[in-house]
PAZAPA-4460 file (N, C-alpha, C; in steps of 0.05 Angstrom, whole numbers, plus 32768, in hexadecimal, padded with zeros to 4 digits):
% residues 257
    n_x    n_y    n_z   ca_x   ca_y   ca_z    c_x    c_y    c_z   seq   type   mol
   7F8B   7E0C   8291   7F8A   7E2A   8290   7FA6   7E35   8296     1      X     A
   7FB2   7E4E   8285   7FC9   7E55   828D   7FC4   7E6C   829A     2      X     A
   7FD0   7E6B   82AE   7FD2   7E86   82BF   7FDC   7E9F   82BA     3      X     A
   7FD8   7EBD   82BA   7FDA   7EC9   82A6   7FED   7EE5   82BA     4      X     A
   7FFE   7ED9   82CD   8012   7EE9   82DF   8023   7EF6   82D5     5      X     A
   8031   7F0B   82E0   803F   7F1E   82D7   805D   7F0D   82CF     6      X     A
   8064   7EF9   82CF   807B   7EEC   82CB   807B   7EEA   82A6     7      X     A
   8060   7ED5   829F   8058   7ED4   8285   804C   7EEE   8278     8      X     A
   804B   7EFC   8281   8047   7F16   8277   805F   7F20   826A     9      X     A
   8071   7F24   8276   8088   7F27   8273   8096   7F18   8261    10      X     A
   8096   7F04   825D   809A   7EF2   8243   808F   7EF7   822B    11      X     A
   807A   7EF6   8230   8063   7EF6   8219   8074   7F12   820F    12      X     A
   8075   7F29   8218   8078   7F47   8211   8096   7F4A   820A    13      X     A
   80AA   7F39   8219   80B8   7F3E   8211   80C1   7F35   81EE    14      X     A
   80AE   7F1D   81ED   80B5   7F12   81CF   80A2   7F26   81B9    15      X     A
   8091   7F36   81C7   8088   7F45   81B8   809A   7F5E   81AC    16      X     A
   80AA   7F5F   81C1   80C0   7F77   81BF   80D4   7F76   81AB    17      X     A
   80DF   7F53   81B3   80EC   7F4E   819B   80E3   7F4D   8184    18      X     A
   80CC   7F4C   8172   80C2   7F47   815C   80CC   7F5B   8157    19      X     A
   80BA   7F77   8164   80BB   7F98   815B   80D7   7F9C   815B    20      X     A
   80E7   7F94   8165   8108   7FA2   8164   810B   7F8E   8143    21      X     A
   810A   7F84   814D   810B   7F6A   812D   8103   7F77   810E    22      X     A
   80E6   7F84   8115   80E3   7F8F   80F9   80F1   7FB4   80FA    23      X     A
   80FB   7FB2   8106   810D   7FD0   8109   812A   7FD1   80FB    24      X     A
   8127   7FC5   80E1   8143   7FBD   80DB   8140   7FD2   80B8    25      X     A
   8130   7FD5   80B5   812D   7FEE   8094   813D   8002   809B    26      X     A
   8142   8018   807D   814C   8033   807A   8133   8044   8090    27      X     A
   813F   8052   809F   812E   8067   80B1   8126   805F   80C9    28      X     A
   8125   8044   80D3   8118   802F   80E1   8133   803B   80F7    29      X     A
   8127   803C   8117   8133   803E   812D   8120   8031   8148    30      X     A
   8131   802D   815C   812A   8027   8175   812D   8031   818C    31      X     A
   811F   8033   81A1   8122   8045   81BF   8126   802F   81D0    32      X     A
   8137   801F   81E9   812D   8013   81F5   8120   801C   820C    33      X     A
   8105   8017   8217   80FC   8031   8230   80F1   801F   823C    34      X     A
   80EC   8027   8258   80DA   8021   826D   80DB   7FFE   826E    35      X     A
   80F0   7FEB   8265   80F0   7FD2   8268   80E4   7FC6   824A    36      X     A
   80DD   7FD6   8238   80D8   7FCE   8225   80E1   7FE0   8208    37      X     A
   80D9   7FE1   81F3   80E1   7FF5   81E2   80CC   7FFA   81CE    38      X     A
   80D4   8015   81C2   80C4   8025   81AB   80D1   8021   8195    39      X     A
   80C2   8022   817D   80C6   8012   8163   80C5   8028   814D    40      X     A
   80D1   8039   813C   80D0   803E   812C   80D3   8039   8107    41      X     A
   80BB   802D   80F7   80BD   8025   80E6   80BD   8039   80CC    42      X     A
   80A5   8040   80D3   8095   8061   80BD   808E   8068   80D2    43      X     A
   8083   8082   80CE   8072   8098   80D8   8051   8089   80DC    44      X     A
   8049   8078   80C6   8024   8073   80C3   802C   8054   80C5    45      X     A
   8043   804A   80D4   803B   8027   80CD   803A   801E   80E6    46      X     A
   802A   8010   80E6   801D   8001   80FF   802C   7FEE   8109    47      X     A
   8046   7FEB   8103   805F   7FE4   8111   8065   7FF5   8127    48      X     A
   8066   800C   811E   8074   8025   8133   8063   8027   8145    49      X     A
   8066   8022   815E   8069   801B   817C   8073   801A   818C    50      X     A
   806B   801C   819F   8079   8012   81BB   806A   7FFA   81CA    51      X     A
   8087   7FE8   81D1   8076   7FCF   81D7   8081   7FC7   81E9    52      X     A
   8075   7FB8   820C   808A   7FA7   8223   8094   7FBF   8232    53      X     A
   8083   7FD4   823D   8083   7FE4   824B   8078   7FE3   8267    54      X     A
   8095   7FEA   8278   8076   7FDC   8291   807C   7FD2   82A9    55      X     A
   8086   7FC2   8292   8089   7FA1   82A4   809C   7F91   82B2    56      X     A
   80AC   7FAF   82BC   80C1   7FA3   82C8   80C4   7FBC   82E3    57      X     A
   80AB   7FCE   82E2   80A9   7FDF   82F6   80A4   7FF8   82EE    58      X     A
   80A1   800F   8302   8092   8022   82FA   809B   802D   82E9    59      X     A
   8093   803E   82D7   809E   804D   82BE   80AC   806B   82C6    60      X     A
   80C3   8079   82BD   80C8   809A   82CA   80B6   80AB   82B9    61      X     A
   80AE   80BA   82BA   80A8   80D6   82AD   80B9   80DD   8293    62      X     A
   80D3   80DA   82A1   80D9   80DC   828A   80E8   80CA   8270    63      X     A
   80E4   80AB   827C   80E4   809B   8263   80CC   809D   8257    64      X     A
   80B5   80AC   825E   809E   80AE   8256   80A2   80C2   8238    65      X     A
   80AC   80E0   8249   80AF   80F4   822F   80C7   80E5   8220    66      X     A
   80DC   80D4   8225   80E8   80C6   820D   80E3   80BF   81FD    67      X     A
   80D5   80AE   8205   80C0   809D   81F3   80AC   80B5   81DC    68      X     A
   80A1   80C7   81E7   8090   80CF   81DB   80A8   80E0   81C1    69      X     A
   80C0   80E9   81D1   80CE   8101   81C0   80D9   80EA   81AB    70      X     A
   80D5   80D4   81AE   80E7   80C1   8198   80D1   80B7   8183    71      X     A
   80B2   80BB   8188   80AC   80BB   816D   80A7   80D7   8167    72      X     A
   809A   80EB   817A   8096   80FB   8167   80A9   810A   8157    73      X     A
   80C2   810A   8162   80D7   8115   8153   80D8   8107   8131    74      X     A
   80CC   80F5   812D   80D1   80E4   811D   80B2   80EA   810A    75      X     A
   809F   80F8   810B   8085   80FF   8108   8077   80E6   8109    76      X     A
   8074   80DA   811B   805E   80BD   8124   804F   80C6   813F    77      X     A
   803D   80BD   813C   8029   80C2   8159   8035   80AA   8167    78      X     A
   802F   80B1   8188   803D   809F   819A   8029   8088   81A3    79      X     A
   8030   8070   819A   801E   8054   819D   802C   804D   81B2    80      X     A
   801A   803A   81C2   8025   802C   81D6   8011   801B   81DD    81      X     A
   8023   7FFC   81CF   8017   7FE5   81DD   801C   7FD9   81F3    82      X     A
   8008   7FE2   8203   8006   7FE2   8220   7FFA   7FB9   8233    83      X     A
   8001   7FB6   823B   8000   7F96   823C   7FF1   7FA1   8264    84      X     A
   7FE2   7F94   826A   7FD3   7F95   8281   7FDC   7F94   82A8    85      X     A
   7FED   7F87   829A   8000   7F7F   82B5   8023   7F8E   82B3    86      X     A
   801D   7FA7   82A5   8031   7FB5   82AC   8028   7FCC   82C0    87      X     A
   8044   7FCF   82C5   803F   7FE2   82E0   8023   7FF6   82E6    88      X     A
   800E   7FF6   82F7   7FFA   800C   82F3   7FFF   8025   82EE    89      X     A
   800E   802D   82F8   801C   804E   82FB   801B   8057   82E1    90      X     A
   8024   8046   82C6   8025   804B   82AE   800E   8052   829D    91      X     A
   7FFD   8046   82A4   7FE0   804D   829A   7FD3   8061   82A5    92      X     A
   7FDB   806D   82BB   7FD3   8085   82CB   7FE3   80A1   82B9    93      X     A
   8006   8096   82BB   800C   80B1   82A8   8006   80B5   8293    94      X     A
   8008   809F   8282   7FF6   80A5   8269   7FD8   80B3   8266    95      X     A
   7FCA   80A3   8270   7FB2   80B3   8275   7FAF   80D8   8284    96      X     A
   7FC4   80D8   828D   7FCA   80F4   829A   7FD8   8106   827A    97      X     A
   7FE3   80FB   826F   7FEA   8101   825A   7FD9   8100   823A    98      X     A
   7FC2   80FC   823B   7FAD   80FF   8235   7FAD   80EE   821B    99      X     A
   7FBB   80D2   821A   7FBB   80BB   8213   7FA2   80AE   8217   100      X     A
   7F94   80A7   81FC   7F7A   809A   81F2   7F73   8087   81EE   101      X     A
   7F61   806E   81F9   7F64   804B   81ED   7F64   804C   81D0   102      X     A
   7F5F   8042   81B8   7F62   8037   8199   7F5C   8027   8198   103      X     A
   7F65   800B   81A9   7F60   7FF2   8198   7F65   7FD9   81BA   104      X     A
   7F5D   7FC5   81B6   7F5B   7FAA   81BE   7F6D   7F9F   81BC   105      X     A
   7F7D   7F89   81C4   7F7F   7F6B   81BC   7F81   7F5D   81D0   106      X     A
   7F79   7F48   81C6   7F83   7F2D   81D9   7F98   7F20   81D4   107      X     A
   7FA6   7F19   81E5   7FB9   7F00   81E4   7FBE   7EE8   81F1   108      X     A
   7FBA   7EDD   81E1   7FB3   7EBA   81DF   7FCC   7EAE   81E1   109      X     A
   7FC7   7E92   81F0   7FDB   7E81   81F6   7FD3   7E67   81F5   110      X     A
   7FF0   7E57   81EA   7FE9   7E3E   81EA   7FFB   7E26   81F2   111      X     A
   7FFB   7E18   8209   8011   7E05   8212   800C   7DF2   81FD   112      X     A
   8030   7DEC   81E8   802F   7DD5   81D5   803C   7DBE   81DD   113      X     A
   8040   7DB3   81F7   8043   7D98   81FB   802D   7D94   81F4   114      X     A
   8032   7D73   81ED   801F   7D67   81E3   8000   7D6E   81D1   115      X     A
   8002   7D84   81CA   7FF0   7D8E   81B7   7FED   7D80   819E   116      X     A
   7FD1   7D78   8192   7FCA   7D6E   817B   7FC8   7D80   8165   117      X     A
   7FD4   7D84   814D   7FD1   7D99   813C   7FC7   7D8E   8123   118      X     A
   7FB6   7D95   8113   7FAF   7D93   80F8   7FC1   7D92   80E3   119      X     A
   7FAF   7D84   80CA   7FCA   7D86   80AE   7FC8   7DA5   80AB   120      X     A
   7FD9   7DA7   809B   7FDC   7DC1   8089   7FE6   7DB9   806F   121      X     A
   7FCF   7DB1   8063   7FD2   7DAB   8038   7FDF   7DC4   802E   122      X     A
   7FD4   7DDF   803D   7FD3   7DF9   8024   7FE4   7E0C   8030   123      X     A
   7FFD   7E08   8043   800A   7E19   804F   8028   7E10   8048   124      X     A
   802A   7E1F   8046   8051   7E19   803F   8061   7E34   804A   125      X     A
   807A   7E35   8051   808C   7E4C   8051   8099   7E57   8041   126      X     A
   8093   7E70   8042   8094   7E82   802F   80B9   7E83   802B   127      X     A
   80C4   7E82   8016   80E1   7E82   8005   80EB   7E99   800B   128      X     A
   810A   7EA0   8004   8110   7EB5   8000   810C   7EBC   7FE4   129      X     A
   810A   7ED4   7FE5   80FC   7EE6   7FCE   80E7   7EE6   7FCB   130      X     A
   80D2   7EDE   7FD8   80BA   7ED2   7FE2   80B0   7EF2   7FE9   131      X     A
   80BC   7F09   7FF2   80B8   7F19   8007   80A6   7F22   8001   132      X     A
   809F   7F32   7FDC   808A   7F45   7FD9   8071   7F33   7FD8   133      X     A
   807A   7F1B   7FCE   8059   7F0A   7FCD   804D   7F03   7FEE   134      X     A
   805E   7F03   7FFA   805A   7F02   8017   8046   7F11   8020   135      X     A
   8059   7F2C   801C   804D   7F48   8026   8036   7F4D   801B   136      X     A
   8036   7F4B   8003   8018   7F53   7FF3   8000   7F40   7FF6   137      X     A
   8003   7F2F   8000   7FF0   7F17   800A   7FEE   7F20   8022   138      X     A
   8003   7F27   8035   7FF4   7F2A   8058   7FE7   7F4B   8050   139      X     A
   7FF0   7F57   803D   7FDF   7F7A   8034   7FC7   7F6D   8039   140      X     A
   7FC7   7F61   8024   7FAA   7F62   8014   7F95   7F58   802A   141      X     A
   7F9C   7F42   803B   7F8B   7F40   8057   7F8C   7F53   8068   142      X     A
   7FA6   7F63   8067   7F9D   7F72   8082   7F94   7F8E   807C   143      X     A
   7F98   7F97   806A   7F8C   7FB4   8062   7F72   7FAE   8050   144      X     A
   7F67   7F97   8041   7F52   7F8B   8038   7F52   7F96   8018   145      X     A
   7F5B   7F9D   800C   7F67   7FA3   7FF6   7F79   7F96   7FE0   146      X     A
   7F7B   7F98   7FC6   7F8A   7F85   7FB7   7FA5   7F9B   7FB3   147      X     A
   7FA2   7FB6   7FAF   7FB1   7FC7   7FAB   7FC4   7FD5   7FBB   148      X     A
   7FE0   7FCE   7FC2   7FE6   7FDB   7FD9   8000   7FED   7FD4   149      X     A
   7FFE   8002   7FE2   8016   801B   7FEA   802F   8010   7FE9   150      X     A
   8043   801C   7FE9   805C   8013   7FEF   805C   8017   8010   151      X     A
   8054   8028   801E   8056   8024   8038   8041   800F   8042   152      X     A
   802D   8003   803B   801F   7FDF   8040   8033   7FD9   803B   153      X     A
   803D   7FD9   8020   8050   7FC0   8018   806B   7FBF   8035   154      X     A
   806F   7FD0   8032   8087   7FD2   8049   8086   7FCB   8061   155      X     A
   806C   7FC1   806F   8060   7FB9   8083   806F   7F9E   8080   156      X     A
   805B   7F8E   8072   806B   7F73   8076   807B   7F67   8068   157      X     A
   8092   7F84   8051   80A9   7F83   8055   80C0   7F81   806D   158      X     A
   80B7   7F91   8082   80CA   7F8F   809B   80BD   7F7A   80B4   159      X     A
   80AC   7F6B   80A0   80AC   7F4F   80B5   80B7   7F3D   80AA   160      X     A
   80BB   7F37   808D   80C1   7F22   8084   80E1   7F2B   8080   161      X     A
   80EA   7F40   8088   810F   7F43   8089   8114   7F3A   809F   162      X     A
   80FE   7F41   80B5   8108   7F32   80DC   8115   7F22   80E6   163      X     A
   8134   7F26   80E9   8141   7F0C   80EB   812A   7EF8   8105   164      X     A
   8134   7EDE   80FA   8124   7EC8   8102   8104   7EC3   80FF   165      X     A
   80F6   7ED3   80E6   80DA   7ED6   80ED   80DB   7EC1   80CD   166      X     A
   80C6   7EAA   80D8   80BF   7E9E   80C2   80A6   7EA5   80BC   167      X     A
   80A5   7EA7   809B   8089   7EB2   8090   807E   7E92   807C   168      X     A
   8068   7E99   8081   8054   7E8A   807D   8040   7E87   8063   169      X     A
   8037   7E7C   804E   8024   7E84   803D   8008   7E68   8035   170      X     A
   7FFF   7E74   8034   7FE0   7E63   802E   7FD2   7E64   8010   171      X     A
   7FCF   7E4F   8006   7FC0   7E53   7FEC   7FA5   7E4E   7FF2   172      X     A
   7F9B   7E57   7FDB   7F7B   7E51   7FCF   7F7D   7E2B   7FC1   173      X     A
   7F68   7E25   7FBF   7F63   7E0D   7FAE   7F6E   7E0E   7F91   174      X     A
   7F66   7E2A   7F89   7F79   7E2B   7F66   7F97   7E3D   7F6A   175      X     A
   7FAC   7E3F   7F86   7FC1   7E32   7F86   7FC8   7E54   7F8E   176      X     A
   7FB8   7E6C   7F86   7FBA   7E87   7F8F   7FCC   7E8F   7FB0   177      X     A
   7FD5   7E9E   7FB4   7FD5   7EA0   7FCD   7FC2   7EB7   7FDD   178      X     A
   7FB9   7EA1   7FEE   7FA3   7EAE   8003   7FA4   7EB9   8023   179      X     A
   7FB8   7EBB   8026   7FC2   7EBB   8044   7FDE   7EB2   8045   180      X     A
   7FDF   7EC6   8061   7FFB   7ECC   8069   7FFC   7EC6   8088   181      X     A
   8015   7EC2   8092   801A   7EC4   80AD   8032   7EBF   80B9   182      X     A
   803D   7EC8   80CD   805F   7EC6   80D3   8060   7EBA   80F2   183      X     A
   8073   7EB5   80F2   807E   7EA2   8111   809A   7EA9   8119   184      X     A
   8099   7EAF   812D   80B7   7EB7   813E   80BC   7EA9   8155   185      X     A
   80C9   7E9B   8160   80D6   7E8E   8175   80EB   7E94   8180   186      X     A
   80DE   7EA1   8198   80F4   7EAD   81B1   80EF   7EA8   81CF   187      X     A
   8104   7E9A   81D9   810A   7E94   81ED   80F2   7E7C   81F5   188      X     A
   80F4   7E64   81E3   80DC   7E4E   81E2   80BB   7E4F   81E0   189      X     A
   80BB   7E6F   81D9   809E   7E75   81D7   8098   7E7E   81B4   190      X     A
   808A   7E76   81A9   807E   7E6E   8193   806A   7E86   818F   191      X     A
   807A   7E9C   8180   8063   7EAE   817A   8053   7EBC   815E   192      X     A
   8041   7EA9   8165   8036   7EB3   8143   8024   7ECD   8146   193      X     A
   8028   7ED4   8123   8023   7EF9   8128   8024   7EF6   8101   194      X     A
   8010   7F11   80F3   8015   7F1D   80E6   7FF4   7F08   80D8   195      X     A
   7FED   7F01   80DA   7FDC   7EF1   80CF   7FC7   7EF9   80C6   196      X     A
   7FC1   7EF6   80AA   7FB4   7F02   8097   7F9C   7EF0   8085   197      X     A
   7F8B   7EF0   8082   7F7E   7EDC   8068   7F77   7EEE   8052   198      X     A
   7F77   7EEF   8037   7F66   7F03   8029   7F45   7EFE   802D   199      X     A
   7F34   7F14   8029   7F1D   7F0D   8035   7F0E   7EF7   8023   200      X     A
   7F11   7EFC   8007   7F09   7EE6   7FF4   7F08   7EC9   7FFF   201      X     A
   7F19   7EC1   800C   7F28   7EAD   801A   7F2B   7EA1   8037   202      X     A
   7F16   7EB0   8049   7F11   7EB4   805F   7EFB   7E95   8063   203      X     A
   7EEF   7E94   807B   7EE5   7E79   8086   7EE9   7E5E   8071   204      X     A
   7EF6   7E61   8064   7F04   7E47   8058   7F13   7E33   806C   205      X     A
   7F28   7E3A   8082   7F2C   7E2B   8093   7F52   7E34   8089   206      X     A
   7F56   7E46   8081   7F6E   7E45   807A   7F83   7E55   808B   207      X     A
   7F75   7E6A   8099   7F87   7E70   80BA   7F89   7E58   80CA   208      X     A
   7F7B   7E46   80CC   7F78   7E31   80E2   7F8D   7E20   80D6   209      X     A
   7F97   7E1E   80BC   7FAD   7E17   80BA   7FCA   7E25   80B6   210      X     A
   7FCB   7E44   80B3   7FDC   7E4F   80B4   7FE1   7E4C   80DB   211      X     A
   7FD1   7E4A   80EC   7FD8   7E48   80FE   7FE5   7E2F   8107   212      X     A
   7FDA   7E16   80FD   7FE8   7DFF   8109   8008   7DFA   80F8   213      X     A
   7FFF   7E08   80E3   8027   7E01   80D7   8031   7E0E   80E8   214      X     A
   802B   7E26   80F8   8045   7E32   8105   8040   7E2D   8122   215      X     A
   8030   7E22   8130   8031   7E0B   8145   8045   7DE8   8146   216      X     A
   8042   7DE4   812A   805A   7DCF   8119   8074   7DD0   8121   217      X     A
   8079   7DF5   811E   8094   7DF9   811C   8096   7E02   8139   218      X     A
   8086   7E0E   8144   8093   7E19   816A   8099   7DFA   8175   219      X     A
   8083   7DE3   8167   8094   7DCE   8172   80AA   7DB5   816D   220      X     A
   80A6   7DC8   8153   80CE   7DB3   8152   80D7   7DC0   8156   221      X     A
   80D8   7DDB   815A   80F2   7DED   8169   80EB   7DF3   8180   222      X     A
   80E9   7DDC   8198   80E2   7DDC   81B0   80CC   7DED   81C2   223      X     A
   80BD   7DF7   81B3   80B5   7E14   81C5   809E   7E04   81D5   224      X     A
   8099   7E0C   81ED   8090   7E05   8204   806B   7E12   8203   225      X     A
   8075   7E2F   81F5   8050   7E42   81F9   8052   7E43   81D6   226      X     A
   8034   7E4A   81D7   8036   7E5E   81BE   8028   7E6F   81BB   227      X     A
   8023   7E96   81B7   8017   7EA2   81C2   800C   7EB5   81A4   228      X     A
   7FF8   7EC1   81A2   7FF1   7ECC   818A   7FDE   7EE5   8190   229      X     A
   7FD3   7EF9   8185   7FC6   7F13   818C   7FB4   7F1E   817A   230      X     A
   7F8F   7F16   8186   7F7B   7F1A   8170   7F76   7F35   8179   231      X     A
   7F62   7F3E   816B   7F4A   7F4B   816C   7F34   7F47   817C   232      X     A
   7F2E   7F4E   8198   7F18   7F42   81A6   7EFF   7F31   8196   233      X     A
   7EFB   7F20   8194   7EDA   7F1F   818B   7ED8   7F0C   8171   234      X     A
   7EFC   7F07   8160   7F00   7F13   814A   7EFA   7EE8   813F   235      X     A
   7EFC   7EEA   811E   7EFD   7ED6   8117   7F19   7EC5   8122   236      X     A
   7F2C   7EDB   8118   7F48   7ED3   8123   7F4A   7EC1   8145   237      X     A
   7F3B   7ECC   814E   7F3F   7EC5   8174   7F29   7EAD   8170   238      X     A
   7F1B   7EAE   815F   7F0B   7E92   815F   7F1B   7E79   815B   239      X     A
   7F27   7E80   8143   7F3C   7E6A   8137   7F4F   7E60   8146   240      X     A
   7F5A   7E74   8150   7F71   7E71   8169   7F68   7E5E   8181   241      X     A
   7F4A   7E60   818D   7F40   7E5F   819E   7F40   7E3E   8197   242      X     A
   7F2F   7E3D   8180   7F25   7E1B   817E   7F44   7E0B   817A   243      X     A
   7F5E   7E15   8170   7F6D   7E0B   8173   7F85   7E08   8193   244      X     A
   7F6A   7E05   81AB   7F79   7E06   81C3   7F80   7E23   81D1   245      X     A
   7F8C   7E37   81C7   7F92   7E4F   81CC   7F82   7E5D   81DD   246      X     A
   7F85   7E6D   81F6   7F74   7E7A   8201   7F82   7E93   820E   247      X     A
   7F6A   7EA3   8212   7F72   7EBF   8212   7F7C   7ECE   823A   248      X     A
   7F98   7ECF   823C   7FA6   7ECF   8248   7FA2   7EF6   8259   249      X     A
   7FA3   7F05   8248   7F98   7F26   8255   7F8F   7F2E   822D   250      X     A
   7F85   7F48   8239   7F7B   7F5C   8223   7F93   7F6F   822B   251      X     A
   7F9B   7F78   820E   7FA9   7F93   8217   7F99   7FA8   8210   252      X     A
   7FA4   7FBC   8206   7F9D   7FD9   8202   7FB3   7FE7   81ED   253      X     A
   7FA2   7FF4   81E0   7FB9   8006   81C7   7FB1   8025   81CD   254      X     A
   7FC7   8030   81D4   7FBD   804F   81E2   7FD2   805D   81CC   255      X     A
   7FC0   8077   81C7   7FCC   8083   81BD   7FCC   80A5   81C1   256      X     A
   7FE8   80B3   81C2   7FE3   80CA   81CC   7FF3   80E1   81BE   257      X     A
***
């Protein structure tokens, strides 16, 4: 069992921080650093733009609070904040005083890879350069559930697959299609997979359970010690994760105000 203390909290969030500064690299794309962590500007409507690793290094001021808020709305985005459990309490009090609303769940899962047994992966390979739009339009098509996507979908996991150090991932079908997506970042020996997609056509086939162990492959030839990932309470995703060792470390919260 891993113990789930404010030390690894802090880890865990800070590599979360880095991803989000990571895909902050497009035309328009800016950053705030606040309250021990930072806010993410990608678009106005993309579920990049956040604030993430707030917290957790002590109480928050008032007014890195209205910072934070004046740095997206100036930018016309509503103010997200992924809030992680073991940051400072005081924070969840001003927010809530500020009439900040829950949205959404997740869990985050962890997994010590010494000595860990991992499965083949026949139908996973990494994704090339120039790879990007087939990338992107394969993790679309799972995560918005759709074959047809916007230029702002597309641009989603456009500015993950630019992320310096973020390796992307792709999965085929049996007749050779691509069916799934998923990316891996390694910071500071911790192994964090994120972005993970299946198209639904393509779903309980068993083909996340191998997008997951290729990039368990790679956290451990490039030494990484944890490896940590973030479902949906309940979800198929946290199943998969789960049977492959992984267990769920806190729930956060996605507030929005």
């Amino acid at each position: 069992m891993i113990f789930a203390d404010a030390l690894l909290a802090r880890r865990l969030e800070a590599a979360e921080a880095a991803n989000a500064r990571g895909c902050s690299t497009g035309e328009g794309a800016a950053v705030l650093e606040v309250a021990g962590g930072c806010a993410i500007f990608v678009g106005a409507d993309s579920p990049l733009t956040q604030a993430v690793g707030l917290g957790l290094n002590g109480p928050v001021r008032e007014t890195e609070i209205g910072a934070m808020e004046a740095f997206f709305r100036s930018r016309g985005a509503r103010v997200v904040v992924d809030l992680c459990p073991l940051a400072d309490p005081g924070l969840l009090q001003a927010l809530a005083e500020r009439g900040y609303r829950v949205t959404e769940f997740n869990n985050v899962l962890v997994k010590r890879l010494a000595g860990a047994e991992i499965g083949l992966t026949p139908r996973v390979r990494r994704a090339l350069a120039g790879e990007d739009d087939l990338w992107s339009h394969t993790v679309g098509c799972g995560f918005f559930e759709q074959r047809e996507l916007t230029t702002e979908e597309m641009d989603v996991g456009r500015a993950i697959f630019a992320m310096p150090g973020a390796l992307c991932y792709l999965a085929a079908s049996e007749n050779g299609h691509p069916a799934g997506a998923a990316a891996l970042s390694v910071r500071d020996g911790l192994a964090v997979l994120f972005a993970d997609s299946t198209i639904a056509q393509f779903r309980r086939g068993g083909l996340h359970r191998e997008l997951i162990s290729a990039r368990l492959y790679e956290g451990l030839a490039r030494g990484c010690d944890l490896a940590m990932a973030s479902t949906a309470p309940g979800s198929a995703s946290q199943r998969n994760y789960e049977r492959l060792g992984f267990e769920v470390v806190y729930t956060k919260i996605l507030l929005v105000g």
